[in-house]
C-alpha positions in Angstrom: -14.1 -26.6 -12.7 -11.4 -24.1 -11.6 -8.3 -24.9 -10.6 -6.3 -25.0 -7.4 -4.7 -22.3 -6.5 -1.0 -22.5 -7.0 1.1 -23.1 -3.5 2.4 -20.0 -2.1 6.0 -20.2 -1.1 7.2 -19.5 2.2 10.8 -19.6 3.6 11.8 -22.2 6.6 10.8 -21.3 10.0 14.6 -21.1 10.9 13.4 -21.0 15.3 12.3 -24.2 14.8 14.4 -27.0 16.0 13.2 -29.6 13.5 13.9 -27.4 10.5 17.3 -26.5 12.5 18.3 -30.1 12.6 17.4 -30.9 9.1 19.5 -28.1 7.9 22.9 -28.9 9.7 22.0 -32.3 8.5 21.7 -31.4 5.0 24.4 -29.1 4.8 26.7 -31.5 6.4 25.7 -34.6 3.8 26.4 -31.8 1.1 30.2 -31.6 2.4 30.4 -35.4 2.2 29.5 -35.4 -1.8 32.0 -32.4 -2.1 34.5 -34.7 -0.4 33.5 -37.8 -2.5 33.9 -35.6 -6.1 37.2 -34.4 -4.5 38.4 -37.6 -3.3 37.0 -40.9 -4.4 39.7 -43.1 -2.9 37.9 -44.5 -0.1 41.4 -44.5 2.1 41.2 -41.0 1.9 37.4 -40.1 1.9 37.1 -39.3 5.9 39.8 -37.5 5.7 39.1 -35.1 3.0 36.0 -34.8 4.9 36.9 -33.8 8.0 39.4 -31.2 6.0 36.1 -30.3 4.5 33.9 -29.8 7.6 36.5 -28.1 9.7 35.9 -25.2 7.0 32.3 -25.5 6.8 30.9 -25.7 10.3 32.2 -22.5 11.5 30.5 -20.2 8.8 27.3 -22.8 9.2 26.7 -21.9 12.8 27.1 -18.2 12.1 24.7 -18.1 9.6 22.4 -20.4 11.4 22.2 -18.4 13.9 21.8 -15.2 12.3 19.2 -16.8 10.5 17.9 -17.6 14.0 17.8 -13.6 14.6 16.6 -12.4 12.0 13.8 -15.1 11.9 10.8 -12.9 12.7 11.8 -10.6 9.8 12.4 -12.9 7.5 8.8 -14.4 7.6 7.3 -11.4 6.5 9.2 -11.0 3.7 7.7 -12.0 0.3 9.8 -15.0 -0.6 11.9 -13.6 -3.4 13.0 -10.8 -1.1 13.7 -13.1 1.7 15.9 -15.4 -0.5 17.9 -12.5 -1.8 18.6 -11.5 1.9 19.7 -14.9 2.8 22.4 -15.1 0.1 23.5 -11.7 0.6 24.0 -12.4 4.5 25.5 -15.9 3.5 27.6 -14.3 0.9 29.0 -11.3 3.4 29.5 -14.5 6.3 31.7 -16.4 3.9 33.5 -13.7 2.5 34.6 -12.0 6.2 35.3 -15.7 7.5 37.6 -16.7 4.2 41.3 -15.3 5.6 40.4 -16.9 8.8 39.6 -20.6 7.4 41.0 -20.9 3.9 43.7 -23.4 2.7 46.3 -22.9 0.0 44.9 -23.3 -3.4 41.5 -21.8 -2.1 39.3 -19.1 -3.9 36.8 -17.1 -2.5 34.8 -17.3 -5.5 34.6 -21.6 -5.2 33.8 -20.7 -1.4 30.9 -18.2 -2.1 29.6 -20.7 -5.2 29.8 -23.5 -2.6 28.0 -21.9 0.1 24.9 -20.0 -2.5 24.9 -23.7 -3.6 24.5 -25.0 -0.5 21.8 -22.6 0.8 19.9 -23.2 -2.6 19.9 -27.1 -2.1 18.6 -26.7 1.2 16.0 -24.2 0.2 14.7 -26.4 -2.6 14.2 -29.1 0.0 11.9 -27.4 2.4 10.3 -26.2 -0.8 9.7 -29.9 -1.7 8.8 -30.6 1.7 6.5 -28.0 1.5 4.8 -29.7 -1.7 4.8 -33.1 -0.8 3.3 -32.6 2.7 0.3 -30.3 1.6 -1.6 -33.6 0.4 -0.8 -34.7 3.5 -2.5 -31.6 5.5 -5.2 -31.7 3.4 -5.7 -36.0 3.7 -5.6 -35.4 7.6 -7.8 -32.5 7.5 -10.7 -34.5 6.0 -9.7 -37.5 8.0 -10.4 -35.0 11.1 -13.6 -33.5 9.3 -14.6 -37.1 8.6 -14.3 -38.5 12.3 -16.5 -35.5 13.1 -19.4 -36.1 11.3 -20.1 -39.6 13.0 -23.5 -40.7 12.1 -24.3 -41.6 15.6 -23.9 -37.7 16.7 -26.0 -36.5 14.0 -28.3 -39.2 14.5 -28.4 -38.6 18.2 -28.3 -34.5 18.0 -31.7 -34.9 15.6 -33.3 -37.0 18.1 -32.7 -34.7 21.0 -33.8 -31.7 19.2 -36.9 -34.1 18.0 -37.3 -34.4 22.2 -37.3 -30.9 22.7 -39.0 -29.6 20.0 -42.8 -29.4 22.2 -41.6 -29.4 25.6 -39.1 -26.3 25.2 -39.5 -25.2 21.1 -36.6 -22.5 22.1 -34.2 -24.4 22.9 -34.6 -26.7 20.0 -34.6 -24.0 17.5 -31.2 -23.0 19.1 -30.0 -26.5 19.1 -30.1 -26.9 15.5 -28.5 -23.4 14.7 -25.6 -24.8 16.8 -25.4 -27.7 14.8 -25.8 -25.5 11.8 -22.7 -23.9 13.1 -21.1 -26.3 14.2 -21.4 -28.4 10.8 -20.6 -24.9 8.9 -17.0 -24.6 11.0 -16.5 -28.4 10.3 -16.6 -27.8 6.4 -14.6 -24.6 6.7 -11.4 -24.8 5.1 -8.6 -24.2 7.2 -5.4 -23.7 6.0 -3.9 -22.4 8.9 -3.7 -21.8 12.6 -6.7 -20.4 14.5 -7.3 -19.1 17.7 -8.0 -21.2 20.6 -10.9 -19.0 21.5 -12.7 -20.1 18.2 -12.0 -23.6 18.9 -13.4 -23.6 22.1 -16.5 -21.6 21.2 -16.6 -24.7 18.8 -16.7 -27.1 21.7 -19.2 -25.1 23.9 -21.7 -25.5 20.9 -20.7 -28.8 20.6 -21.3 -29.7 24.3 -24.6 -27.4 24.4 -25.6 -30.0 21.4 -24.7 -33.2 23.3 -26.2 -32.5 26.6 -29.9 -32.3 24.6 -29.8 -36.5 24.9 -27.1 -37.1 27.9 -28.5 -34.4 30.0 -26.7 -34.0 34.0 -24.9 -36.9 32.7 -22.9 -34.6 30.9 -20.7 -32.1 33.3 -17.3 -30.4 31.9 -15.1 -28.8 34.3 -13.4 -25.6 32.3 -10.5 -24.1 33.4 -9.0 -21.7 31.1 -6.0 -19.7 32.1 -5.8 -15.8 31.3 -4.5 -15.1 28.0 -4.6 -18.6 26.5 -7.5 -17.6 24.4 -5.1 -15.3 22.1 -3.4 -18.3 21.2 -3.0 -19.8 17.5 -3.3 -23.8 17.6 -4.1 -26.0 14.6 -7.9 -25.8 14.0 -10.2 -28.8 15.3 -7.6 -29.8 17.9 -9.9 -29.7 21.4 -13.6 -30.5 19.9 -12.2 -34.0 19.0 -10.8 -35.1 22.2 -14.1 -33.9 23.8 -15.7 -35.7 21.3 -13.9 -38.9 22.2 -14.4 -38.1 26.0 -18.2 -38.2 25.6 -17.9 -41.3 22.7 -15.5 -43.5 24.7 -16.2 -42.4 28.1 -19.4 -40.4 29.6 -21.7 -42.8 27.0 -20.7 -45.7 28.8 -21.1 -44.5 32.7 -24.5 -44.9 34.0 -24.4 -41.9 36.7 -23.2 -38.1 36.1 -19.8 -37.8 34.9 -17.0 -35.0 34.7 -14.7 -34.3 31.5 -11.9 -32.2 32.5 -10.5 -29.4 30.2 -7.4 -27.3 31.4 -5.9 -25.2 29.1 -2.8 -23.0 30.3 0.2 -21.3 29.5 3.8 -22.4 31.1 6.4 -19.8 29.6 6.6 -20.1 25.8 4.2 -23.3 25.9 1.0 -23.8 25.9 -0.3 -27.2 27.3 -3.8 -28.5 26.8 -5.5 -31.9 29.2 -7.9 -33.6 28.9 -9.3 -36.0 30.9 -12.7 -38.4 31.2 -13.9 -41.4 33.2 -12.2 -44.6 31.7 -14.0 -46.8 29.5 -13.8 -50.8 30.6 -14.2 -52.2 27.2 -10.8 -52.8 24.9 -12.6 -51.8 21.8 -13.6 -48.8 22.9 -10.1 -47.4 23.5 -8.6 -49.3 20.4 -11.4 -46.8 18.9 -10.2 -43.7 20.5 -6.7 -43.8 19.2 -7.9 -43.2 15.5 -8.3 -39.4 16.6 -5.8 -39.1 18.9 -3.1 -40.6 15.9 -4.9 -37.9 13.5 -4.1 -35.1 16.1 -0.8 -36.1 16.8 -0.2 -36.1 13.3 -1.8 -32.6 12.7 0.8 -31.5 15.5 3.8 -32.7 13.9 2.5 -31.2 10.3 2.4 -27.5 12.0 5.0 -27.6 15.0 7.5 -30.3 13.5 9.5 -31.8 17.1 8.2 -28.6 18.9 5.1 -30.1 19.8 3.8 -33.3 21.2 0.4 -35.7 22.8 0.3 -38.3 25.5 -2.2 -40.1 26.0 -3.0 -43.2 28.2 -5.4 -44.1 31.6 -4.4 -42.4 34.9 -6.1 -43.2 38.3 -9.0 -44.7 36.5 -9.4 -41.8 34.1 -8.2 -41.3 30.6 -5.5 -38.6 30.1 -4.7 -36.7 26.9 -2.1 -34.2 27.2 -0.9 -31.5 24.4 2.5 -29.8 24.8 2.4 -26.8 21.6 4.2 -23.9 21.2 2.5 -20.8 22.4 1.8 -18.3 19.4 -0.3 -15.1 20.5 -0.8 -13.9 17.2 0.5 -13.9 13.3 3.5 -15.5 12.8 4.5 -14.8 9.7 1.9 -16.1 6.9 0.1 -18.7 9.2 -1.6 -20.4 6.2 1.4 -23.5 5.7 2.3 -26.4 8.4 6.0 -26.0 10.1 7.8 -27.1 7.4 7.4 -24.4 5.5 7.2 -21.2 7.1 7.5 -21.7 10.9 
């Protein structure tokens, strides 16, 4: 059997406010273990730190936020590359700010160590981050895969095509080449963002495959705002909350009911609702959180704090909401979650 392909590296997505935050933060805790080897009187500690910090926080922002710049760059360097220009521009930072911040006794060299130190520590950790989270992609990804091939849809989607098969033979041979692919984009691996157009091409087969049993019971209202269909969004991210909307809320109205998809673009965000008639019975909804925690999940894997989901009822509908960061093509190697390259 042939192993897994080894992890490809990828640097920080240093525009992303999660990965900004963790870096201060990290940087910052280094400085206190530098202050506890230099000082380990406790009387003394904060003080030592705060010597410490006044020193560090200046060069930290400056290479933050040239890191910030140089961002889209940076991601399409090969990792080894984009290291070696991060501790050169660390390096040339430290050295131009040293006669502006250093104390008697200080040497540039102990500076430049400290700092190439510093930016290796917080390299390895995103690195490790990296590493450790990848099971968890891969766990939520066949979590996703495995709420999507519900034996009650296949079950049902058999019997409709079953239905169809004498009184309209066409449209049951196209039925089950949707399901065939839909069921051959479900058990795709995907590694990566997608765009939205293929996810919604996903749905429309989908839907098409649904309305064989639920007929006029079934109506979606689409409305799709210019340009969004460019945009890169984790894969299987819209099919599931239609999914739900039909499982916990048109399969439990007796007359014709409306699901409500807008998709649109507010600036650099793009925001995706859904909404579907409200299902009365508490089991039913307890139900519908299992996908909507999986997506939420997904979100935070690949956008980190930059995206988010509500959900909840709303003027006796059900409301899902999705706030994402709008990306119109490649950004950089699109194959790892936020915490890694974004």
């Amino acid at each position: 059997m042939p192993g897994r392909p080894a992890l490809r590296r990828h640097l920080p997505d240093l525009r992303n406010l999660g990965v900004l935050l963790r870096t201060l933060l990290l940087v910052n805790l280094l400085a206190l273990l530098t202050a506890l080897v230099q000082e380990p009187a406790p009387v003394r500690l904060f003080e030592t730190f705060l010597a410490l910090a006044a020193r560090v926080e200046l060069p930290l922002f400056v290479i933050v936020l040239l890191y910030f710049a140089a961002a889209p760059m940076l991601v399409r360097l090969p990792w080894v590359f984009g290291v070696a220009l991060l501790g050169s521009a660390t390096a040339i930072v430290v050295a131009l700010l040293f006669p502006l911040l250093a104390m008697p006794g200080d040497a540039l060299w102990r500076w430049l160590l400290w700092a190439l130190a510093a930016l290796g520590a917080t390299l390895a950790y995103f690195d490790h981050r990296e590493r450790s989270l990848t099971p968890a992609l891969a766990e939520a990804r066949l979590m996703a895969l495995t709420a999507r091939i519900r034996p009650h849809f296949l079950f049902n989607a058999l019997n409709g095509v079953l239905g169809t098969i004498r009184s309209d033979p066409r449209r049951a041979e196209r039925a089950l080449e949707e399901l065939a692919e839909l069921f051959r984009a479900l058990m795709r691996e995907q590694h990566g963002l997608v765009a939205l157009a293929d996810e919604l091409v996903l749905c429309r087969r989908y839907l098409d495959i649904e309305s064989l049993r639920l007929g006029d019971r079934l109506q979606v209202d689409w409305e799709v705002g210019d340009g969004v269909e460019e945009a890169r969004v984790p894969p299987l991210i819209l099919q599931p909350l239609i999914e739900n909307a039909i499982y916990h809320g048109v399969e439990h109205v007796a007359d014709a009911s409306r699901i409500g998809v807008r998709i649109a673009r507010r600036g650099a965000e793009l925001r995706i609702e859904v909404d579907n008639p409200r299902a009365d019975a508490g089991e039913v909804r307890v139900g519908n959180r299992i996908a909507l925690d999986n997506i939420r999940e997904r979100l935070q894997l690949f956008f980190d704090l930059e995206a988010s989901l509500e959900a909840g009822p709303r003027g006796g509908r059900f409301h899902v909401v999705i706030r994402l960061p709008y990306r119109r093509s490649s950004h950089g190697p699109e194959s790892a979650p936020a915490h890694t390259h974004r």
